[in-house]
C-alpha positions as CSV (number, residue, x, y, z in Angstrom):
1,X,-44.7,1.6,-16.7
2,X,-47.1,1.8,-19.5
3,X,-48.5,-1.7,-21.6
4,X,-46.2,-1.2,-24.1
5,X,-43.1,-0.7,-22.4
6,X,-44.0,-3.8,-20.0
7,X,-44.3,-6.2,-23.7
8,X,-40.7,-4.2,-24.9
9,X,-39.1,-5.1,-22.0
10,X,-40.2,-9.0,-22.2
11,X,-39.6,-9.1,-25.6
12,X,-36.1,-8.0,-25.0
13,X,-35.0,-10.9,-23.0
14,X,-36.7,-13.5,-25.2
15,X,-34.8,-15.8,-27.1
16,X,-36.6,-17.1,-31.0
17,X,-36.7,-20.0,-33.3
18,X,-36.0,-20.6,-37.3
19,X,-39.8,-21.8,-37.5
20,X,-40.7,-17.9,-35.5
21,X,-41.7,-16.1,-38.8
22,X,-42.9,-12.9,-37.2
23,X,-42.7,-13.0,-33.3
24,X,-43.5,-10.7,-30.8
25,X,-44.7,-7.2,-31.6
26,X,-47.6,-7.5,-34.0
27,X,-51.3,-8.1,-34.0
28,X,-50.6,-12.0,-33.9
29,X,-47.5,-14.4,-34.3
30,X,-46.6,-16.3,-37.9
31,X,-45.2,-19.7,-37.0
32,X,-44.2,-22.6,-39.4
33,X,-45.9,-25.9,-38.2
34,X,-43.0,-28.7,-39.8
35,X,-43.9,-31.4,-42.4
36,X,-46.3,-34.9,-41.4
37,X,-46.8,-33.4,-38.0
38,X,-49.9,-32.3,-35.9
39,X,-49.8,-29.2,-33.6
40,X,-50.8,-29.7,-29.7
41,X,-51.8,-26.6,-28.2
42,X,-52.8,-26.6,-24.2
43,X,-54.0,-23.3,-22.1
44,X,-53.5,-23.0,-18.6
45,X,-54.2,-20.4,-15.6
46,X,-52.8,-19.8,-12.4
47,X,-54.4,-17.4,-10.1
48,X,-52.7,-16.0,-7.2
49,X,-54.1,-18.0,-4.1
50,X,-55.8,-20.9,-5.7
51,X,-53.1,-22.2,-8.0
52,X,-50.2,-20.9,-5.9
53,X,-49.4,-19.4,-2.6
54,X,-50.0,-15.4,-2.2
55,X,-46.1,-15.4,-1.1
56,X,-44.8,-17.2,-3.6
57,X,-41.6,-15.5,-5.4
58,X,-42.4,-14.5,-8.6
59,X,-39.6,-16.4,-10.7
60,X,-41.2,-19.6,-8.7
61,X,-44.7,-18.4,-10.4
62,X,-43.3,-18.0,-14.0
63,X,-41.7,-21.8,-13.8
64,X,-44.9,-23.0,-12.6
65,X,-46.9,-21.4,-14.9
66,X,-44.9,-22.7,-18.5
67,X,-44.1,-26.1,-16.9
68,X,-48.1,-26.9,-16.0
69,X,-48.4,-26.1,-19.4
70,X,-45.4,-28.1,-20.9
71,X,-46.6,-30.7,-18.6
72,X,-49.7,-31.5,-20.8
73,X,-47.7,-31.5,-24.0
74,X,-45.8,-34.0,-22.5
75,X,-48.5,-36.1,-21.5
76,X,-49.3,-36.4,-25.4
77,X,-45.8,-37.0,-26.4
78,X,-45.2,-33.2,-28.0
79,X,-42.3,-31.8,-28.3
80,X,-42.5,-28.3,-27.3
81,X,-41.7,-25.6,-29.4
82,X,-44.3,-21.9,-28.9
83,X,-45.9,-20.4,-26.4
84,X,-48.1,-17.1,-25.6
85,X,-48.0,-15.6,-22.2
86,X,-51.0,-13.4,-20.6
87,X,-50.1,-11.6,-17.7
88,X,-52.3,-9.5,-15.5
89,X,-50.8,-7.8,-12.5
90,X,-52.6,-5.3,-9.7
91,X,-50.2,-2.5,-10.3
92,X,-46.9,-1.9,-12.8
93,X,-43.8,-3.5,-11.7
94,X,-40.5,-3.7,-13.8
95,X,-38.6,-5.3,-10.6
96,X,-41.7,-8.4,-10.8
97,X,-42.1,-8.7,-14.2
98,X,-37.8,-9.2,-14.3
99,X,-38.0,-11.9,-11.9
100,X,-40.8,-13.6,-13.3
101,X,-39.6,-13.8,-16.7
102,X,-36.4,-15.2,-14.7
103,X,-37.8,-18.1,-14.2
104,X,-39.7,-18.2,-17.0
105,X,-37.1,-18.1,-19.4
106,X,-34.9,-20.2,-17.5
107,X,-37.2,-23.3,-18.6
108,X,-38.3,-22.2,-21.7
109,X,-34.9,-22.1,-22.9
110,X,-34.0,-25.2,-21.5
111,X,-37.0,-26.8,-23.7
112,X,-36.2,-24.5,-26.5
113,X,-39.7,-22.8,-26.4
114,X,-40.2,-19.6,-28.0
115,X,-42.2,-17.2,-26.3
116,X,-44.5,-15.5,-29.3
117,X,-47.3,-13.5,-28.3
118,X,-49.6,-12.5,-25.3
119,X,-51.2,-9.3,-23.4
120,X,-50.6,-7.4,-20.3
121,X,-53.1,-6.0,-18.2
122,X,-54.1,-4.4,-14.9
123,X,-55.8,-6.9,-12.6
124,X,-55.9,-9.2,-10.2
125,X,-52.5,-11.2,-10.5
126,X,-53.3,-14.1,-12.9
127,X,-51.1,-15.8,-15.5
128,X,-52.2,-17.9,-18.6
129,X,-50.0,-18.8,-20.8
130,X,-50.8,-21.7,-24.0
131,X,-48.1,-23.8,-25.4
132,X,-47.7,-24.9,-28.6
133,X,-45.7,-28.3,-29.4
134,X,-45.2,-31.3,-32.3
135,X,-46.1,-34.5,-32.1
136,X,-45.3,-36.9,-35.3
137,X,-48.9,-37.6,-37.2
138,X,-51.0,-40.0,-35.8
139,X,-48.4,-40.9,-32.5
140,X,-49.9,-38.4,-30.0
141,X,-50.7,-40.4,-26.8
142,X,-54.4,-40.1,-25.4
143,X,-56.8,-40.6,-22.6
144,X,-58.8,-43.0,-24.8
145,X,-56.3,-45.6,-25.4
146,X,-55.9,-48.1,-22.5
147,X,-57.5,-51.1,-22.5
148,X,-58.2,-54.4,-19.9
149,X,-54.8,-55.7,-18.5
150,X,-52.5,-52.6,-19.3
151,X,-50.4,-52.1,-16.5
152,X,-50.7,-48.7,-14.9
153,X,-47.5,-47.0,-14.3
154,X,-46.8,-43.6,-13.0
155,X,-42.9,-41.3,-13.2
156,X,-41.2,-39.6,-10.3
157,X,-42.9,-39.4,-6.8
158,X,-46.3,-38.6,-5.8
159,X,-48.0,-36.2,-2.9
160,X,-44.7,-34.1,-2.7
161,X,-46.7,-30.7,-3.8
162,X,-49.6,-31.5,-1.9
163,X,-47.3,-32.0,1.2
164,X,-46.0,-29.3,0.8
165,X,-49.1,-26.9,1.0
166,X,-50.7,-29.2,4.1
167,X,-47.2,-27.8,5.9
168,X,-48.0,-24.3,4.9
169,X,-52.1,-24.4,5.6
170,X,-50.8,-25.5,9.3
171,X,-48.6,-22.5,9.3
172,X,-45.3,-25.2,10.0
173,X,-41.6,-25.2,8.6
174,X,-42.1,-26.3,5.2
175,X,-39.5,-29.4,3.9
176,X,-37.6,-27.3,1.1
177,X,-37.6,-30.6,-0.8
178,X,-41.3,-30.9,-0.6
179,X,-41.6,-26.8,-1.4
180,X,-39.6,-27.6,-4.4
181,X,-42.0,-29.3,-5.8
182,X,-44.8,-27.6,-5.1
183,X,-43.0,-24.1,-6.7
184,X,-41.0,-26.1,-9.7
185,X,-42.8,-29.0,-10.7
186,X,-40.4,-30.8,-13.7
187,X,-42.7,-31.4,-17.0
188,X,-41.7,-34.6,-18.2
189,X,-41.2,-34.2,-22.0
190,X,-38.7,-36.4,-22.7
191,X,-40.5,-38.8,-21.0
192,X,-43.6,-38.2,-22.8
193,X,-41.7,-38.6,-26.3
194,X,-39.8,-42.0,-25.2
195,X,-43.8,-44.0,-24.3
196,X,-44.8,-43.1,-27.7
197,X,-45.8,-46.2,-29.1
198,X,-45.2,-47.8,-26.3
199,X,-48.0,-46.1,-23.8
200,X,-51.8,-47.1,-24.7
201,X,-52.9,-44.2,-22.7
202,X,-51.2,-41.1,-20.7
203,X,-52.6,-38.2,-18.8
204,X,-50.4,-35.7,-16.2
205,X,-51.2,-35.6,-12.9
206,X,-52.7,-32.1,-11.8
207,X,-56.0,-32.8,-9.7
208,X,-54.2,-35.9,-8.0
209,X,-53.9,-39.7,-9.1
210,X,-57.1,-40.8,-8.8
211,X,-59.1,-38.2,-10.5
212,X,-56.8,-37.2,-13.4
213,X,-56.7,-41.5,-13.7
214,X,-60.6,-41.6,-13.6
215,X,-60.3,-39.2,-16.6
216,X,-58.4,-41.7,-18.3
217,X,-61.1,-44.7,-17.4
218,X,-64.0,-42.4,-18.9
219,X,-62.3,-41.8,-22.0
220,X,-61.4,-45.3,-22.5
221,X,-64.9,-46.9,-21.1
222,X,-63.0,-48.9,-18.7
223,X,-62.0,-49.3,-14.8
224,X,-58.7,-49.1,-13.0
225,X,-57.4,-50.8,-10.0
226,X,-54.6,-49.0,-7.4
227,X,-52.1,-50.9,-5.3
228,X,-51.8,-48.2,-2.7
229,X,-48.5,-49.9,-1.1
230,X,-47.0,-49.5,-4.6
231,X,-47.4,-45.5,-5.0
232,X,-44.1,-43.8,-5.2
233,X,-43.1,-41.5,-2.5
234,X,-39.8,-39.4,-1.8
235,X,-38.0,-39.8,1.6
236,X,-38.5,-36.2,2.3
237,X,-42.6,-37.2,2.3
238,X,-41.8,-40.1,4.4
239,X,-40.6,-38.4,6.7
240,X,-42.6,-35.7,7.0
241,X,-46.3,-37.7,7.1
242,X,-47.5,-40.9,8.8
243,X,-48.9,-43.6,6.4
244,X,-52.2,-42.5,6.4
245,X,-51.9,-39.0,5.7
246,X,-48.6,-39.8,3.0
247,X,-51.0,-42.0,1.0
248,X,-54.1,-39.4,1.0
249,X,-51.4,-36.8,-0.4
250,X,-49.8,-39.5,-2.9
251,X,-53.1,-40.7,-3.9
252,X,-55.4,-37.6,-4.3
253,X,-53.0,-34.5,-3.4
254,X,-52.4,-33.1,-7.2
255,X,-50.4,-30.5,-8.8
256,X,-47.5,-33.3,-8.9
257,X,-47.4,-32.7,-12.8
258,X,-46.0,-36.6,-13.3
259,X,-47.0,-38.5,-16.1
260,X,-49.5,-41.2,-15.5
261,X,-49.5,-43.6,-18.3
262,X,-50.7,-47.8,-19.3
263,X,-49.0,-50.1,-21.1
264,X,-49.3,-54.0,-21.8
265,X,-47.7,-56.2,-19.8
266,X,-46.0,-57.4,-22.8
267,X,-44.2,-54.0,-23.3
268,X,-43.2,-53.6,-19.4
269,X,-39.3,-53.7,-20.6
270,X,-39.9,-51.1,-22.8
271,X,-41.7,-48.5,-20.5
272,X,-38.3,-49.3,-18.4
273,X,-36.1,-49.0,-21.1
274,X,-37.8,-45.4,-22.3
275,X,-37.7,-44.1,-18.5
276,X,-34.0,-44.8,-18.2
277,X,-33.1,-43.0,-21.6
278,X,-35.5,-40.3,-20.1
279,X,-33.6,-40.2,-17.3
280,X,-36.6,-40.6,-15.2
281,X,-37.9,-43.0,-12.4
282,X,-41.2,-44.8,-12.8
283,X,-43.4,-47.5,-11.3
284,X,-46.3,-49.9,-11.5
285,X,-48.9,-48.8,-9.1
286,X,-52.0,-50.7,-10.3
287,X,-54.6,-52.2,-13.7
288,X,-56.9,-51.5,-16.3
289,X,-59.7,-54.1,-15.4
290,X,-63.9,-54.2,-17.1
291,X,-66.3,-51.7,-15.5
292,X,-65.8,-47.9,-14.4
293,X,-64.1,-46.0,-11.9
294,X,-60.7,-46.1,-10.2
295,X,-60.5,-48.5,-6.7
296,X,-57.8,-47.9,-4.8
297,X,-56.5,-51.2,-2.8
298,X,-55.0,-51.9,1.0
299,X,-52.3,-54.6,1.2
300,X,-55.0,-57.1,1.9
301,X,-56.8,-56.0,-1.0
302,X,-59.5,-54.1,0.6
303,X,-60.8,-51.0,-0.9
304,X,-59.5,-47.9,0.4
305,X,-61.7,-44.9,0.8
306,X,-60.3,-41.9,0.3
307,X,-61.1,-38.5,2.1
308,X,-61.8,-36.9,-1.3
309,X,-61.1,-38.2,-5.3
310,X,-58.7,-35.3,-6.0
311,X,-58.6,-31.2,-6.3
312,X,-62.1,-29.8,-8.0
313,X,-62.0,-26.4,-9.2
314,X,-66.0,-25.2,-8.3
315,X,-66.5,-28.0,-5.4
């Protein structure tokens, strides 16, 4: 198969938009950006063997790679709507790019997104795709915006990714449950639309809890207190990992792609209020306090040091 007939055949199976004004098939894509909104754009890359196992099935790699994407749109409280897809692959392969695109679809339909744009080239197997999403002027949620006292809350279940690969490092049966997650992480967008103005501060959770959350502290010029006892985790990781190793994975394990988010006490019936119409689970895990960094607490309040802060790309 040639360029062309690769971007024909993806185009084929793609499904458009009203506010699509020229899709794919030209030099760029014409889109219509609605009235008293701002555009959120986020680019992300997944190469093979850093950002997902060698083995991984390639409808498992084109979910991954739109919902780490959607993911960050939902951590500003976008709604998504576009998005361009770069694909490179070692070697032409209609039977791949098919089963990618099945599982890329399958979620980008399900958040009505568009796919506009992109290339295809011969190369190591890499996939970037950027997403494109609304978000009502002035409401998007940022890193900058907690302050001392907000509760810190986080959605769903934490270390179930990172579980996942420890079990595959060691070369062990892998927990489908935890391998779910690792493969399909959910983007929470509906969840990420319900905190707006309610949330002071939101960030998704790619690099693990304590780094992505340290990102939050910088950008807000404040510190941040963790109740380790209180971190979420599903039975499956219970079961799988002692204590120690569980809250390691829960606390710095990454590629979890929850939302972690602050909010005033004052408002703590309205973070539950938007989870349940979000249909999604969530939980206090710690504070905003004065000074900088994240601490992470024992039961008895002593500080908990962790074997590493979270996932660093060039460490």
């Amino acid at each position: 198969m040639l360029e062309f007939d690769h971007i024909a055949r993806i185009r084929a199976r793609c499904t458009t938009r009203s506010d699509v004004l020229l899709g794919i098939g030209d030099d760029a894509a014409l889109l219509q950006v609605p009235a008293n909104t701002q555009l959120v754009v986020a680019t992300d890359t997944l190469n093979a063997g850093v950002h997902f196992p060698e083995a991984t099935s390639p409808a498992d790699i084109g979910w991954k790679a739109l919902a780490v994407n959607l993911s960050d749109l939902a951590a500003m409280g976008a709604t998504p709507a576009w998005c361009t897809l770069s694909l490179s692959m070692p070697e032409a392969d209609a039977a791949w790019v098919d089963a990618f695109l099945d599982g890329f679809l399958e979620l980008a339909d399900a958040h009505r997104v568009a796919l506009v744009g992109g290339d295809t080239t011969r190369g190591p197997l890499s996939v970037c795709v950027t997403a494109h999403g609304f978000v009502e002027a002035g409401s998007a949620l940022l890193r900058s915006g907690a302050r001392v006292g907000d509760e810190i809350w986080t959605s769903g279940t934490l270390g179930d990714a990172a579980g996942a690969l420890v079990q595959l490092q060691a070369g062990s049966a892998v927990d489908p449950a935890l391998r779910e997650r690792l493969d399909r992480p959910t983007p929470r967008v509906a969840l990420g639309r319900a905190l707006r103005g309610i949330a002071g501060a939101c960030i998704d959770i790619s690099d693990g809890l304590l780094a992505d959350l340290g990102h939050v502290c910088s950008a807000s010029g404040l510190g941040a207190e963790i109740e380790l006892a209180a971190l979420p985790a599903s039975a499956a990781l219970r079961s799988a990992f002692d204590e120690e190793s569980r809250r390691s994975l829960q606390a710095t394990g990454g590629d979890d792609y929850e939302l972690c988010f602050t909010a005033p006490e004052t408002m703590r019936s309205d973070v539950e209020r938007a989870a349940r119409e979000a249909g999604v689970e969530v939980a206090r895990v710690g504070r905003i306090v004065a000074g900088t960094g994240v601490v992470a607490r024992r039961e008895n309040g002593e500080p908990w040091t962790p074997p590493r802060r979270g996932y660093a790309h060039f460490a």
